[in-house]
C-alpha positions in Angstrom: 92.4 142.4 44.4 94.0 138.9 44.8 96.8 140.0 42.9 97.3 143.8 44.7 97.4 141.0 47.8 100.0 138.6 46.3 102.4 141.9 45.1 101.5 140.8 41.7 103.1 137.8 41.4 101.1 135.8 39.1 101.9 132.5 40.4 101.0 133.0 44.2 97.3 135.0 42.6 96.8 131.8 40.9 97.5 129.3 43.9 95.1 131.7 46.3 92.0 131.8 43.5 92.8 128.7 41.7 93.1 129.2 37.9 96.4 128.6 36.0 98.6 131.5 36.2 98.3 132.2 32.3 94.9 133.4 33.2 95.6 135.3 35.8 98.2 137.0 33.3 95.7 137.4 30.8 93.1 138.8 33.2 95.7 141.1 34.8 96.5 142.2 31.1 92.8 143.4 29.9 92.5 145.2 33.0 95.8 147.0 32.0 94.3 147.9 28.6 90.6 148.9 29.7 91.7 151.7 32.5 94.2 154.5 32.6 96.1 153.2 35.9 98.4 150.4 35.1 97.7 147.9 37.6 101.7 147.6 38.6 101.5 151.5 38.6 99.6 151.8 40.9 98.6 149.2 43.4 96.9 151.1 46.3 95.0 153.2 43.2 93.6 149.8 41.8 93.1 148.6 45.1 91.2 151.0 46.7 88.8 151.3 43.4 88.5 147.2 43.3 87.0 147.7 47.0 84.5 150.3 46.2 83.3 148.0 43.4 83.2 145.2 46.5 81.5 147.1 48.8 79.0 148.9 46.4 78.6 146.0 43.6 75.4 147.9 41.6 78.2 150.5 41.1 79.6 148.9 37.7 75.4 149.0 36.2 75.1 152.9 36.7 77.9 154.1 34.5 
């Protein structure tokens, strides 16, 4: 969600949530490869479905 914030740019992510910026890369890139939507794609898509698993967190555990 950090990153949808930042307008994907790696380097501000990183400074907001404090990792280095490769992981934020890396993290940004398995998320690309384990859904359909390509995060860059799509922001307001991969936003709004990163706030349902915020606001409903047992959501992930029933599929």
């Amino acid at each position: 969600m950090t990153n949808v914030q930042c307008g994907f740019n790696t380097t501000w992510t990183a400074s907001r949530i404090c990792p280095h910026r490769n992981t934020v890369e890396r993290r940004v890139s398995k998320a690309n490869e384990l859904t359909l939507v390509k995060v860059a794609d799509n922001p307001a898509h991969v936003a709004a479905a990163l706030l349902v698993l915020y606001l409903v967190p047992g959501l992930r555990r029933l599929s």
